[in-house]
Structures are given as C-alpha cells and as structure tokens.
C-alpha positions in Angstrom: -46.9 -29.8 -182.3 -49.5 -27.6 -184.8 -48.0 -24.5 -185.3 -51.3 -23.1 -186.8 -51.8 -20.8 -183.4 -48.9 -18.6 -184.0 -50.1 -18.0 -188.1 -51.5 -14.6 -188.4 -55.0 -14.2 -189.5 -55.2 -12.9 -193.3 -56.7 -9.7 -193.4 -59.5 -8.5 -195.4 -58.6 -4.9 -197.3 -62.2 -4.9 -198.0 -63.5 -5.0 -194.1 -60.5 -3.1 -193.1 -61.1 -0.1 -195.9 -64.7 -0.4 -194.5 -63.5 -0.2 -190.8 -61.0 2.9 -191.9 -64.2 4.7 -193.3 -66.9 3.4 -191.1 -65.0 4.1 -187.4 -64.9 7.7 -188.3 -68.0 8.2 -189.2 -69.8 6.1 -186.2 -67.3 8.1 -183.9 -68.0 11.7 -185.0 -72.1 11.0 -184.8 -72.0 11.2 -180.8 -69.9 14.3 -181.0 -72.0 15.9 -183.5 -75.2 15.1 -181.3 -73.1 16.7 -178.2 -72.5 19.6 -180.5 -75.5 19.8 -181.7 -77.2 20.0 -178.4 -74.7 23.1 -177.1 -76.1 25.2 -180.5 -79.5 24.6 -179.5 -79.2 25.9 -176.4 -77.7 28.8 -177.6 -80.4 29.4 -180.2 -83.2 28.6 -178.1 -81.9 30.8 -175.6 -81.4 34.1 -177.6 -85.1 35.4 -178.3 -85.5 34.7 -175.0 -82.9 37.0 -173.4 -83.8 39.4 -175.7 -87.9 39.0 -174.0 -86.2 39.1 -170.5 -84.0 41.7 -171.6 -87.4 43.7 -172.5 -89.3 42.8 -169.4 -86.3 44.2 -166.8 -86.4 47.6 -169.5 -90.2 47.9 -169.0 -90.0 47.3 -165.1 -87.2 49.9 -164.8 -90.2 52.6 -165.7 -91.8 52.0 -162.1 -88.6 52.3 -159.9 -89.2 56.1 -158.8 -87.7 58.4 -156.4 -89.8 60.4 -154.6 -88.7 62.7 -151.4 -85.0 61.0 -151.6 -86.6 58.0 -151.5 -86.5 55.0 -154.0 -90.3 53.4 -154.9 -91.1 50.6 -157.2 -94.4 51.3 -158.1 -95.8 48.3 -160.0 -99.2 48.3 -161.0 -101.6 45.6 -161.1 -101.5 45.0 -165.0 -97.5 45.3 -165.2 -97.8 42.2 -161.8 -100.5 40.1 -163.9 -98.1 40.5 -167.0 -95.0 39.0 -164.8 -96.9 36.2 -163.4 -98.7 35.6 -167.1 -96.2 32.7 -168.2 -98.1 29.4 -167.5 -94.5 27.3 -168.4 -91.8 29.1 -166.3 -91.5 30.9 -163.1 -91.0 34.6 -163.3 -89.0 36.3 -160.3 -87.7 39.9 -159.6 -86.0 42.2 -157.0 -85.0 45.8 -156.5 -82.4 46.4 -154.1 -82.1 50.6 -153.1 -78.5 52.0 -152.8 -78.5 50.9 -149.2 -79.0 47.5 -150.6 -82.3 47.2 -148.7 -84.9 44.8 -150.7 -87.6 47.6 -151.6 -90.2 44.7 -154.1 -89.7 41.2 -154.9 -88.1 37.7 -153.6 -85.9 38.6 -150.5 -83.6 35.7 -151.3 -82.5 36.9 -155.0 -79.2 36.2 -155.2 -77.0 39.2 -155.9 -74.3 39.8 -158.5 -70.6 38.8 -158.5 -68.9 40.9 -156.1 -66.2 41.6 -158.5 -68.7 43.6 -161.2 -67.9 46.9 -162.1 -71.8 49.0 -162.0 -72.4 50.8 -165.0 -75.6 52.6 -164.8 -78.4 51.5 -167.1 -76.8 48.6 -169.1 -78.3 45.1 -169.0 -76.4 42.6 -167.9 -77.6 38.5 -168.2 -76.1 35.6 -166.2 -77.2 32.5 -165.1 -78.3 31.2 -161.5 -80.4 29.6 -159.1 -83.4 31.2 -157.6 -85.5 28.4 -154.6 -83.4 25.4 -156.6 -84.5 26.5 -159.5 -82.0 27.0 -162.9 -82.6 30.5 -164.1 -81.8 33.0 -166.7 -81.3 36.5 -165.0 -81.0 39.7 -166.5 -80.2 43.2 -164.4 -79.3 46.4 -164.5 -77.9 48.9 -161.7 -79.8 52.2 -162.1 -79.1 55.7 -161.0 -82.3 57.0 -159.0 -80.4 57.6 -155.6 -80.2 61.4 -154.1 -76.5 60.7 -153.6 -74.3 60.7 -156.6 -72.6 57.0 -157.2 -75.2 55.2 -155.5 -77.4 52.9 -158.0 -80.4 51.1 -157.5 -80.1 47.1 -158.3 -83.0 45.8 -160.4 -83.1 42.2 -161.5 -85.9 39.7 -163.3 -85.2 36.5 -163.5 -86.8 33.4 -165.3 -86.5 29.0 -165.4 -85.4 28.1 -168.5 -88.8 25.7 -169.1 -89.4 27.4 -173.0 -85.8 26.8 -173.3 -85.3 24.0 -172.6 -88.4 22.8 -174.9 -87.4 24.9 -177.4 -83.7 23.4 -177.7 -85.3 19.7 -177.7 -87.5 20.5 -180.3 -84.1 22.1 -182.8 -82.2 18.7 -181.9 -85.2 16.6 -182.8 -85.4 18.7 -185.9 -81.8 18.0 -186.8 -81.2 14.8 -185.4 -84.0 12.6 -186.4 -83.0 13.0 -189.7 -79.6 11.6 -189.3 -81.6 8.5 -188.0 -82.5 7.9 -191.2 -79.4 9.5 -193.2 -76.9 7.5 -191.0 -77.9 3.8 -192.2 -78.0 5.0 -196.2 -74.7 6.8 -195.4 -73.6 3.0 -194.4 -75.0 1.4 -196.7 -73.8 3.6 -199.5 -70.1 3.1 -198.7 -70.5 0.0 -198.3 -72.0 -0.3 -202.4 -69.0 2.1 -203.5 -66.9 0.0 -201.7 -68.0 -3.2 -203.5 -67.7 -1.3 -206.4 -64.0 0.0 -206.1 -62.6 -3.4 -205.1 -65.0 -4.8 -208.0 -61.6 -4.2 -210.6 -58.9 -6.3 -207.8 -62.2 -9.3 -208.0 -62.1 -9.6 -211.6 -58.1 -9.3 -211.8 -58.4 -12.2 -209.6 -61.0 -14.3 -211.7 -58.6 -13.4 -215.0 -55.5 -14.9 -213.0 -57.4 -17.8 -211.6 -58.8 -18.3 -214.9 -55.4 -18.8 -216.7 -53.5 -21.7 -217.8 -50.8 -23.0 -216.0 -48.8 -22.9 -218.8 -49.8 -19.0 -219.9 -47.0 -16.8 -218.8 -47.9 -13.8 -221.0 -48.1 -10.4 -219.6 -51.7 -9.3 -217.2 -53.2 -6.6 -219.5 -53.1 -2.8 -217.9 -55.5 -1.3 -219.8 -58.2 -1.1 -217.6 -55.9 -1.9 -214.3 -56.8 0.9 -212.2 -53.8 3.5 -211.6 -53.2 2.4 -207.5 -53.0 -1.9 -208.4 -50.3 -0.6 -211.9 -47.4 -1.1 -209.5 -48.7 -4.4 -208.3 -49.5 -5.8 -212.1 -46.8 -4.0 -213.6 -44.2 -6.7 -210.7 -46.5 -9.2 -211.5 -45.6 -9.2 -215.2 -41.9 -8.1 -214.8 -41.7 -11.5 -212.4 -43.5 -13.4 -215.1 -41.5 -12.6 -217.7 -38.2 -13.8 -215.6 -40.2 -16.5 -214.9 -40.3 -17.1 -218.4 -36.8 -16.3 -219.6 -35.9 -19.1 -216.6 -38.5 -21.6 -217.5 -37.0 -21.0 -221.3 -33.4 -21.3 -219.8 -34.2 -24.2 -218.1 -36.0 -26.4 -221.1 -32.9 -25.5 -223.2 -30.8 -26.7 -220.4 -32.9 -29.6 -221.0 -32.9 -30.2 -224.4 -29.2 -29.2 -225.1 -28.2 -31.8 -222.2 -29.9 -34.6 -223.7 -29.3 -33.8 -227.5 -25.4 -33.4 -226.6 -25.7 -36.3 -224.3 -27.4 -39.1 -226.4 -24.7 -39.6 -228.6 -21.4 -39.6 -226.1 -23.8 -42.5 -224.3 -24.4 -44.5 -227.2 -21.0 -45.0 -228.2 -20.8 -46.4 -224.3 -23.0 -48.7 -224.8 -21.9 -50.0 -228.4 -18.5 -50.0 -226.6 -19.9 -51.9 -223.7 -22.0 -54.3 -226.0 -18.8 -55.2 -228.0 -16.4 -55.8 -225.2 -18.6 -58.3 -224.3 -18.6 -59.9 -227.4 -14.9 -59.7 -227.5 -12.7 -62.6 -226.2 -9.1 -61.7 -227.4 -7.8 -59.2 -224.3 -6.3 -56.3 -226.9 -9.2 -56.4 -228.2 -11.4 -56.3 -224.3 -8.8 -53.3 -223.3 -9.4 -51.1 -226.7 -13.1 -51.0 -226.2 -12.6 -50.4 -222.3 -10.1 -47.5 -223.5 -12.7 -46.3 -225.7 -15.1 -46.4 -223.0 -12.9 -44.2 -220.8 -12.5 -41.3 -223.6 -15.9 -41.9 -224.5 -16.8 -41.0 -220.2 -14.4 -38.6 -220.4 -15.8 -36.5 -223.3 -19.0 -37.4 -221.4 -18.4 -35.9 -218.0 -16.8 -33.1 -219.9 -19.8 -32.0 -221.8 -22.2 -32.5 -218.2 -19.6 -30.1 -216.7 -19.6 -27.6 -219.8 -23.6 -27.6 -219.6 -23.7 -27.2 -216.0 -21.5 -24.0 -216.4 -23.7 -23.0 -218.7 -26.4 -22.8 -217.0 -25.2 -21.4 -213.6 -24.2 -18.6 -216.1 -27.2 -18.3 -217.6 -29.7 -18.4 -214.5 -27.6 -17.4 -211.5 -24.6 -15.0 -212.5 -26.4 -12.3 -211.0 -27.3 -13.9 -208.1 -24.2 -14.7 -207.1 -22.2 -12.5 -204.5 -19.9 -9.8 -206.5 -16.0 -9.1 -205.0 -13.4 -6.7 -205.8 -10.9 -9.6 -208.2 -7.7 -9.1 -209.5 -7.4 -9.9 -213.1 -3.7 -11.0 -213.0 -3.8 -12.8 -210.0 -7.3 -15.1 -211.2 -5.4 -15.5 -214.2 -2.0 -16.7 -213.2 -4.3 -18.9 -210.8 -6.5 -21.0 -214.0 -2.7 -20.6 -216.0 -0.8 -22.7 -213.0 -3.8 -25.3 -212.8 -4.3 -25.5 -216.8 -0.2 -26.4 -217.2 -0.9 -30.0 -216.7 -3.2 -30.3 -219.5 -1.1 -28.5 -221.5 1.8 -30.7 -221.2 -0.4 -33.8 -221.6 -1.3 -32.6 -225.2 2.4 -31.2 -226.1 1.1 -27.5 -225.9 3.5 -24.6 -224.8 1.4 -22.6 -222.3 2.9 -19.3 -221.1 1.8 -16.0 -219.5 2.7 -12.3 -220.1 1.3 -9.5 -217.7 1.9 -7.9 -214.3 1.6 -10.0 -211.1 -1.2 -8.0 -210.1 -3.4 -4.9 -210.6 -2.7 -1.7 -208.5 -5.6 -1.6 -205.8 -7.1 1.4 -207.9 -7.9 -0.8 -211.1 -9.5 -3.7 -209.4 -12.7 -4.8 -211.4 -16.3 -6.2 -209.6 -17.2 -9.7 -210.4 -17.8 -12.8 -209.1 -15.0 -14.8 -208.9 -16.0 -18.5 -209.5 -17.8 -17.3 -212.6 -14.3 -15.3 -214.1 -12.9 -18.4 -213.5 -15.2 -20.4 -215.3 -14.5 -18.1 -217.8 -11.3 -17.9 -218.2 -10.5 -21.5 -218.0 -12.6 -22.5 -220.9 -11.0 -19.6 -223.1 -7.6 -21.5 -222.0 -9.1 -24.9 -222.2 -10.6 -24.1 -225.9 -7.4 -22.5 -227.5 -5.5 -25.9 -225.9 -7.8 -28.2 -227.5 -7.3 -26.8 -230.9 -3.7 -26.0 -231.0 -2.6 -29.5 -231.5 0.6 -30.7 -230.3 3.5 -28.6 -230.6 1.5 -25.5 -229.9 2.0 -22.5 -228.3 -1.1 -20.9 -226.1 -0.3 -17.3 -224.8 -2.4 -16.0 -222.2 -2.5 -12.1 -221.7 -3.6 -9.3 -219.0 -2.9 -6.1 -220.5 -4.2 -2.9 -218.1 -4.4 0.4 -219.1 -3.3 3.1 -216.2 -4.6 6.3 -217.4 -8.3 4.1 -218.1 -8.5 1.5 -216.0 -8.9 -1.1 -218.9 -8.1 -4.3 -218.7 -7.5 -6.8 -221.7 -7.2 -10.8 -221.2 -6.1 -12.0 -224.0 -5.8 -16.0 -225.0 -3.9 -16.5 -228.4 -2.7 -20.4 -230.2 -1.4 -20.4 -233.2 -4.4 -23.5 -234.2 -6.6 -23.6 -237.3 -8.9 -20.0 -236.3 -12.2 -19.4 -237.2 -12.9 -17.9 -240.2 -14.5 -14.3 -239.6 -18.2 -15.0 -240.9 -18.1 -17.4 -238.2 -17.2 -15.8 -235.9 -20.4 -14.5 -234.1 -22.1 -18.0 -234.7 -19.4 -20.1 -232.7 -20.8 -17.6 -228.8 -24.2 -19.6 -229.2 -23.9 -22.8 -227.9 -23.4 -25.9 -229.7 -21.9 -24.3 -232.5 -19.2 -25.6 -234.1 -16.8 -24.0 -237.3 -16.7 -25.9 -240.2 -13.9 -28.0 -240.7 -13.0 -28.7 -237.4 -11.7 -32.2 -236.7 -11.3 -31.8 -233.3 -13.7 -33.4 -230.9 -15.9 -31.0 -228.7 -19.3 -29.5 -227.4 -19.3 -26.5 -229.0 -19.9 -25.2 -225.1 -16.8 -23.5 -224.1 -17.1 -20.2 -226.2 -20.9 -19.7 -225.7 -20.2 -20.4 -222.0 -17.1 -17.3 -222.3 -19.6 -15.0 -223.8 -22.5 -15.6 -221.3 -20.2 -14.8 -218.4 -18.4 -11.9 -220.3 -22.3 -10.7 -220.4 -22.8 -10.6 -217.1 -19.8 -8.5 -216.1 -20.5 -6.5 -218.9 -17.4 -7.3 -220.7 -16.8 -7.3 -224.4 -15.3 -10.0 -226.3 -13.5 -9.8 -229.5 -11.7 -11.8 -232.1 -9.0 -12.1 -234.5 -6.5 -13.8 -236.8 -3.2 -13.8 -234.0 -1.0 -14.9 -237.1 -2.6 -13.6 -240.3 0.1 -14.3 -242.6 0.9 -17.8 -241.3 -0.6 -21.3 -243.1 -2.4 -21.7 -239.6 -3.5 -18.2 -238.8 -4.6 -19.1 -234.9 -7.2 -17.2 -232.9 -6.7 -14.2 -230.8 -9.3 -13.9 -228.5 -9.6 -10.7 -226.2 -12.1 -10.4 -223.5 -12.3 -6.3 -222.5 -13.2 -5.1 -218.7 -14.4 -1.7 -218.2 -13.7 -0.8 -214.2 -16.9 0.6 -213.0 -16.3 4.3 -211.8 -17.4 5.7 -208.3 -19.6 8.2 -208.2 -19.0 11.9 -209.2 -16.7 10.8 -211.9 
C-alpha cells in the first residue's frame, strides 16, 4: 500500500508570499471600482443641483398673488428655457396653499409627509416622475393671503448629464488602473524574485559544499529574518562536528587500545597449537583468558566512554542519593576486592536528607563511581585498604565522594594528564587502559562536578591517592 496520498504537498514561500500580497490587491480593485463609482455620482451630481437649485430660484419670481389669489405667471422665454435641455427631461409643479395644481405635471409626486415647511429654503431629493429617475429640488413659499399657508413649487430633472458625467470620471480614473494593475503585478512579482534571491544563493553555497565541510555558513551578508535559521544551522553543525570528532576518536582509541590485547590472543592461540605437553596447552589457554579478560575490559571502558561523551545529556536526569548509589557500586565492588586481597570499607550516612538530594542520571554516577572504586583497587595491590567516602555538608548542601588506597599515587605534575584518556603515570607496573579516570572526569563534567586530588598518606613510603569528586546541589529558584 503507497502511502504517498496522505504526504503533504511542499509548499512554495515564494507563491505563497506572492499569493499573501497578490489576493489583497486583486480583492480591494473591485471595491475600489464600487467606490469609485459612489464618488462619481456624487461629483457629477453637485454642479447639477446647484443648476436645479437656480432654475426652482428663478421660477419662484413668477409665482404671484394677485386679488388673494396665487398665479404662476411664466413667460414664453422662461418655458423655452425649461424645455431647452436636449439630454434630460425637465418637469415642474406649483401646488397653492389649498394644494390645488395651479402650472405644471398634475402627477408630481409631493414631498414626504413627515417634512417640516420652512418658507423659502430649497430642499433636493430624489424620485420618480412618468418612470422616470429624477433629481427634484423644491421650496414651500409664503404667497398665501392667510398666514401659515405656503405655496409648493417644485422642478425636477432625469439624471441623463449625470449619469454621463459620472461614466466619464470612472473612465478617467479607472482606465488607468487597467494599465497600472498588471505593472503593479508584475513589479511584486520582480521584488519578490529579488528578496528570495539571498535564501537561492544560501541554497547554491550549501549544495555546493563538501560532504565533508562542516565549517560554520557565513552571516555576513545573511539577511537579518534567515540569522535565526543560519545561526541553528551552524550551532547544529558544529555538534555535528564535536560528535563526528567524538565518534572518530572513539574509533581510533578502540582500535589503537585493541590491537595489542588481540595480538597477544593470537600469539597465544598460535603457540598452544604448537604446544604438545598439557602444562604447557593450559598456560597459554590461561593466558588467553587474562589476555580476553583485559580485552573485554578495555571494550567496556571505551564503551563508557563514549556514552559519556556523546549521550550524558541526553539521558533522562532523577533526583539520586549519593549514599545510597554509593553503598550500592561498594556492595557489588566487595567481590573484586576480596579476589585481589584489598580491604574495601565505607564511611558516611545511609542516606541524604530529602532536602540535599543532587540531579543526575543515575546509570552514568554509577559508571562513575565504580571505576573511581575499580581504579584505586587495581593499584592498591594486595593487602590494601580502599576507603570510600560521602561526606554532606548541612548548612551547603555539598556533597564530597571520596575514594582513598594507600597504592603508589600519582605524582602531582601528573596529575591533570592522567583525566585524558589513555594516559598512564610513569612508573606504573600495573596493567590497564588508562580509561577509568578520563571516563570519572567526563561524567563528573556533565553533572558539573569537580574533581580533585591528593597524596591520602603524604608521609608514608607509598603516599596513596585521595580522590574527591565535589557535587554542588542545584538551588530552586529565588534563592
């Protein structure tokens, strides 16, 4: 079964930004045309009601009272000039108080009812005169005998010249953005090219490298919104390259310390089958197993190593109890002591008040502490004595594991050299890797512990090693 239909398309941030910028624009053009249109009505319409507006003021002159009666006396030149206007119909009315028509279109339609008369102001609205859209303008005038009775006069007009004149505005402003919105397209279109242009030539650099080429991207010229995503690039490059580093070390180390433990097998191997006296057969074949031994030591040693090295902080962290972790490696670590003649004791408390509990991971302390233990037991010779420490301060919160033998020490000028690993004092007779303190101090890094030594019997022939490893309990917050 293909999977492939449920995988989400990639997305383009180019033809999305374009989308993001283009939509708008595409979407605001119709409502600027509506817009547009609703202004040029408004403008074509205003000289116009101000003409109209003229036309009812020049007609008022005519309306006349004479013996208590209201006449609109029109003459023939003010008619001709009402019915002058080749493109739009021109109607009027004039209604006496009584509401009687006294000149004009019978079927005028009259004002809202709910109007409030003020003598001699023009008023405009719109209407519909024979199914026809018009602009009307009127005015109530006061040329009755009795007071609060007004005479109505209204002129009216269809809105032809308007109408033309609005179409002509939008042309004017719209067939311009015929040609405007295309090059407006086309121009974000060549900034967009060009603002993406920097992400295209990261790209080329990157694709460009060698596989090998783990050095940091230059951010010169990066602009300021991909720094983030270069800067992660180069921080994960660079652990990329302190584990690729880790890893060919690993390497290395495991074969260099390897090679020789498995040649002596093979010699081993090579003679016992040479030999034909049986001592003889079982001293290689006891040879073989020390030589497997020291072997399968050293693998374990380097493995520990490197799960310090490359995954201590990966590893999930827990609340441990010093005295209790280290009464556990002590009680496993007895057997090897008796098997080389070493007397192995502990001095501390059973356990650390809940308050002074440290963070760590607790395979790793372990690991830790039972190669400190391991290493003073394989020096001390037999008839030794290994004491193993937890000393706690209250008032602090420090805690001290401390691993002391009373075996040859290591002379002070060596003593920083014998953390790194393979590193071995000089004068040491005793078979090893040179792993055990270098995998201590990698551990001790990681839990940001601090690791001293010292002579633990400074006037004695054999001045021994005191070896102190110091935990600082992290302090909550507001401390």
């Amino acid at each position: 079964m293909s999977f492939g239909l449920f995988q989400r398309e990639q997305r383009s941030l180019f033809g999305e930004i374009l989308d993001w910028m283009l939509t708008p624009l595409l979407l605001l053009w119709p409502l600027s045309l509506a817009l547009t249109w609703f202004v040029a009505q408004g403008i074509a319409s205003k000289p116009f009601d101000r003409a109209l507006e003229f036309n009812l003021q020049a007609l008022t002159q005519f309306v006349v009272v004479n013996s208590g009666r209201v006449h609109f006396d029109l003459t023939p030149q003010a008619r001709d000039l009402l019915r002058a206007d080749d493109s739009d119909i021109v109607y009027y009315q004039v209604l006496d108080p009584r509401g009687d028509v006294i000149s004009g279109e019978g079927d005028f339609p009259l004002p809202a009812d709910n109007e409030s008369p003020v003598p001699g102001r023009v008023m405009l609205r719109d209407d519909v005169v024979r199914g026809d859209d018009v602009r009307v303008a009127y005015a109530w005038l006061a040329r009755g005998t009795e007071p609060g009775r007004l005479v109505l006069m209204q002129v009216a007009e269809t809105k032809g010249k308007r109408s033309t004149l609005a179409t002509e505005i939008i042309k004017g402003v719209m067939v311009p953005q015929f040609v405007i919105l295309p090059l407006a397209v086309l121009l974000v279109w060549m900034a967009l090219v060009r603002g993406i242009r920097p992400l295209n030539d990261l790209e080329q650099k990157i694709r460009a490298r060698k596989p090998d080429d783990l050095s940091p991207i230059e951010e010169a010229f990066i602009p300021q919104e991909v720094a983030p995503l270069v800067s992660s690039i180069n921080d994960l490059l660079a652990r990329l390259k302190a584990s690729l580093t880790t890893q060919r070390r690993f390497l290395a180390d495991a074969a260099h310390q390897l090679k020789t433990p498995l040649a002596g097998l093979r010699m081993q191997a090579e003679l016992a089958q040479r030999e034909t006296d049986p001592k003889e057969i079982r001293g290689s074949l006891q040879q073989i197993a020390r030589s497997s031994t020291r072997a399968t030591h050293t693998v374990n040693q380097l493995l520990a190593l490197a799960r310090a090295e490359t995954t201590g902080r990966a590893l999930p962290s827990a609340r441990i109890d010093l005295a209790r972790l280290v009464t556990e490696v002590v009680q496993d670590s007895v057997p090897r002591a008796l098997e080389h003649g070493i007397d192995l004791g502990y001095e501390g408390p059973d356990a650390i008040p809940e308050s002074a509990l440290i963070d760590g991971n607790p395979t790793l302390l372990q690991e830790m502490t039972r190669n400190v233990v391991d290493n003073a037991i394989h020096y001390s010779g037999a008839g030794g004595v290994v004491t193993v420490r937890v000393l706690l301060d209250r008032f602090s919160g420090v805690q001290v594991l401390q691993v002391e033998d009373d075996g040859p020490g290591i002379p002070e000028n060596e003593r920083a050299f014998v953390l790194q690993p393979f590193y071995r004092a000089l004068g040491t007779n005793v078979d090893g890797s040179g792993l055990g303190l270098a995998i201590v101090h990698e551990i001790a890094q990681q839990h940001n512990a601090v690791i001293a030594m010292e002579d633990a019997h400074p006037d004695a022939a054999r001045r021994g090693l005191r070896v102190s490893i110091r935990f600082v309990p992290r302090r909550p917050a507001g401390e």
